[in-house]
N, C-alpha and C positions, 0 to 999 in steps of 0.2 A: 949604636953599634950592634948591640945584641938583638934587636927587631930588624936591621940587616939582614945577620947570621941569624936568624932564623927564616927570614924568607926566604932565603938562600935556598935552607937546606928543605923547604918547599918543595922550590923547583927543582931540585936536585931528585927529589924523592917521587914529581908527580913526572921526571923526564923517564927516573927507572921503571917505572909502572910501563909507561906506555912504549919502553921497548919491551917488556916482557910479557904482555899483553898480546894475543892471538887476533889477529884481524879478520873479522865475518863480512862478506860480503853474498848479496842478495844476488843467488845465480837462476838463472833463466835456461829453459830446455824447451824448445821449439815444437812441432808436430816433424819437423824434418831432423832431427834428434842435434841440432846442433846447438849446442851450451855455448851462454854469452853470458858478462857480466857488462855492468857500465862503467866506463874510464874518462881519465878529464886527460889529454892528450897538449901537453905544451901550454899549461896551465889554464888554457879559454875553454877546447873544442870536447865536448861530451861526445863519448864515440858507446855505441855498442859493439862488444868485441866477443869475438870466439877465442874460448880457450883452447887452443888448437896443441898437443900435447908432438906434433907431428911437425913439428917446425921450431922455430927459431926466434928472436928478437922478436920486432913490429911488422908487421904487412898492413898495409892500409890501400882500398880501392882505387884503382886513377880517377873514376867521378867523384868520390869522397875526396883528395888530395887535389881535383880540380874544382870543386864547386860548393864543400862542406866547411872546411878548414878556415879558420879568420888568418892564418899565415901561409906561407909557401916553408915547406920543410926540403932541408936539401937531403939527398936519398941517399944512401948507402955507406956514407963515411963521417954523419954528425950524429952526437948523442944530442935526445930529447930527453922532457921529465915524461913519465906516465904515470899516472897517481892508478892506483887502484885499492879501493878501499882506502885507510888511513896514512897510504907506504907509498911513497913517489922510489918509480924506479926510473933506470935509466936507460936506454935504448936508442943501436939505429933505426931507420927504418926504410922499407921496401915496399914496392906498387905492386901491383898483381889485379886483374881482367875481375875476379871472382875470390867471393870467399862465402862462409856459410850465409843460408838464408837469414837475411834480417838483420844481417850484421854488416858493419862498417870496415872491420877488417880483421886480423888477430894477432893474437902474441902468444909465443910459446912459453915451453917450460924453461929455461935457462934464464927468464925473470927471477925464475927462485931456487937458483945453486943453493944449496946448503941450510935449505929448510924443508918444511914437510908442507903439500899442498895438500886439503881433504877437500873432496867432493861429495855433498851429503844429498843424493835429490829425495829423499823422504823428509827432510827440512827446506831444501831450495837457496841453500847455503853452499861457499865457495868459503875456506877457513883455512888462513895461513898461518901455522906453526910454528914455535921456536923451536921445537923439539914431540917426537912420537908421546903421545898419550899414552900413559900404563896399560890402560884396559887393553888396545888396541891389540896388542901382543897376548896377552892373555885372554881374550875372545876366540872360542874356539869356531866361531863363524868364519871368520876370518883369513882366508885361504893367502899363503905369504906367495909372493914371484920374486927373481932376481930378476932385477933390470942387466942388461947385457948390451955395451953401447958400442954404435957403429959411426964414427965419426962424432958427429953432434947431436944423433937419433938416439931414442932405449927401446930397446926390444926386450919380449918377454915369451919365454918356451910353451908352445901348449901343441895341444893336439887333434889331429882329424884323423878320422874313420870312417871307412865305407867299407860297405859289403867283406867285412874280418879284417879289411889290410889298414894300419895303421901308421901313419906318418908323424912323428912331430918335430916342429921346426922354428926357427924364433921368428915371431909375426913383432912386425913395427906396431907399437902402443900409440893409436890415433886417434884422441878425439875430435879430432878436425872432420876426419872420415865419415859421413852422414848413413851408408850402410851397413851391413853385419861383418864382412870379412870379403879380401881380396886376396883371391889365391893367386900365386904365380906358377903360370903352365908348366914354366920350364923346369919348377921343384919337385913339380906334379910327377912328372917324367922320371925324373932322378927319383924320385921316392918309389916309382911303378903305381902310383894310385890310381884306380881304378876308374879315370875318369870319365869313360863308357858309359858306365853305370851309373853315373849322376842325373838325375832328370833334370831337364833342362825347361825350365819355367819362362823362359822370355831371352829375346838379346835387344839390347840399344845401344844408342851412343852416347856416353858420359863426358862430359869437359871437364879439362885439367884447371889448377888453379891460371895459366896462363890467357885460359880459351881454346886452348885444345881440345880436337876432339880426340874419344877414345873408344874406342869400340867394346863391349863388354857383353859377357853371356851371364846369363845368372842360374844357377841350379842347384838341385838341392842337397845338401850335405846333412848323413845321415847323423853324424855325434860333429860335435866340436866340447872341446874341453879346456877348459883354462884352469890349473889350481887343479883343486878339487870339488868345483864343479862344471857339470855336464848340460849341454843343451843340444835337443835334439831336434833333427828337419832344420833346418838354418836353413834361408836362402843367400847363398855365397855368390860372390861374382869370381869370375875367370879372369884375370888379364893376361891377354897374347902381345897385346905392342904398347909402344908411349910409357915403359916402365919409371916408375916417382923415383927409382935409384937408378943412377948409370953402372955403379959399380960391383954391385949385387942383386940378386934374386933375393927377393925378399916377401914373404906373406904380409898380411895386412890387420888388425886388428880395430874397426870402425865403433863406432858411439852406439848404433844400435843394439850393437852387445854390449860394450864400456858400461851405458846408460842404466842398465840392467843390477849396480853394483855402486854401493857405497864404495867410498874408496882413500885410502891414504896412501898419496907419493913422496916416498922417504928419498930425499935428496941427498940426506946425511949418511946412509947407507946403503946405498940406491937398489933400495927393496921397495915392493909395492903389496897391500893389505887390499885384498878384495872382499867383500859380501854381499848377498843376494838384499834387495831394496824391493820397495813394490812396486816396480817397473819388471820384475824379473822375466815376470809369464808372460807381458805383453806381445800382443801378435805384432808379426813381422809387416812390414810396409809391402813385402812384395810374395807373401800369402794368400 
């Protein structure tokens, strides 16, 4: 009986450890700045996945969900498991044409309501929380943002500037986003920024996570500012049509800046801790 009760209180002891225990996972940042981690999808299928901060639940490729998968997943209204790291979560899931390069599909932030995600790419580490680290807050590096949420999105306040006139306006927090920043025309206008005066470094056509295309101009913006701090010459893209909300105008905050920035996403207070990494000075992709 008492070698029982004591194994017992074992397992009892090695179960509390490993909920209180923080989960590291080995994260991956591509040349095309898009961050993946690896997941075991529906207990078989190892997927690489983008942490796409800019979305929702699961999205997985139609070729991946036709031709990778050892099941058929039914789409939109069943929960699966997704293991990431040591921590099966649960999720529907949805198809989509495209998603970051080199990845199988992604999953957002609402895997982890009510814990704290940290992104470390000076270690290469993805590390989920029970709770904000002391230092964290007390690191004067560390520049704080309110998340500010629009539906099932978090936005986060910062700022642009050109030629004296200043605008700031809440950008969608994207790391799904593979470039610096997506301005929208139509705020441009509201705001009166000077978008004359932007030099204009190239225009293409971008696709949407759909296959859409999208038309896009790209030029340069003279400050951008998040927090407290500043980056200057960015090359920003314009969007004039195919807007990623229906029902607001919205800026865009992409990975090529994100990347630039350790980071801890406080889900429990839905604050966001940024600091400069040494990715900060990297040149821009379209420089």
């Amino acid at each position: 009986m008492k070698r029982n009760l004591f194994i017992a209180f074992i397992l009892i002891s090695i179960n509390t450890f490993a909920q209180t225990k923080n989960d590291s996972i080995p994260l991956t940042i591509n040349e095309q700045n898009t961050i993946f981690v690896k997941a075991v999808f529906n207990d078989y299928d190892t997927l690489n996945l983008n942490f796409d901060t800019g979305t929702t639940e699961l999205v997985l490729l139609n070729d991946v969900l036709k031709t990778k998968l050892k099941s058929s997943p039914k789409l939109y209204n069943t929960f699966y498991n997704l293991k990431i790291g040591s921590t099966i979560y649960n999720t529907k899931v949805y198809d989509a044409e495209l998603s970051g390069h080199g990845t199988d599909g992604r999953f957002g932030w609402d895997l982890f309501k009510g814990k704290i995600v940290e992104l470390d790419y000076d270690k290469g580490l993805m590390i989920i929380h029970k709770k904000l680290p002391e230092n964290t807050v007390k690191d004067q590096k560390f520049t704080k943002l309110k998340m500010e949420f629009f539906k099932d999105l978090f936005l986060v306040e910062s700022k642009i500037a050109q030629d004296g006139i200043v605008n700031s306006d809440l950008f969608l927090f994207d790391t799904g986003y593979q470039r610096t920043a997506m301005l929208d025309n139509d705020l441009l206008m509201e705001g009166k920024f000077p978008v004359e005066k932007m030099k204009v470094l190239k225009t293409a056509i971008m696709k949407g996570a759909q296959g859409n295309e999208i038309p896009v101009i790209t030029s340069n913006l003279q400050l951008l500012q998040i927090g407290e701090y500043k980056l200057k010459n960015v090359p920003i893209q314009q969007l004039t049509v195919n807007k990623p909300l229906k029902d607001r105008n919205i800026h865009i905050l992409g990975n090529e800046i994100l990347k630039r920035f350790n980071m801890f996403l406080d889900f429990q207070n839905n604050a966001i801790y940024l600091k400069p990494n040494h990715l900060f000075n990297d040149k821009y992709i379209d420089k």
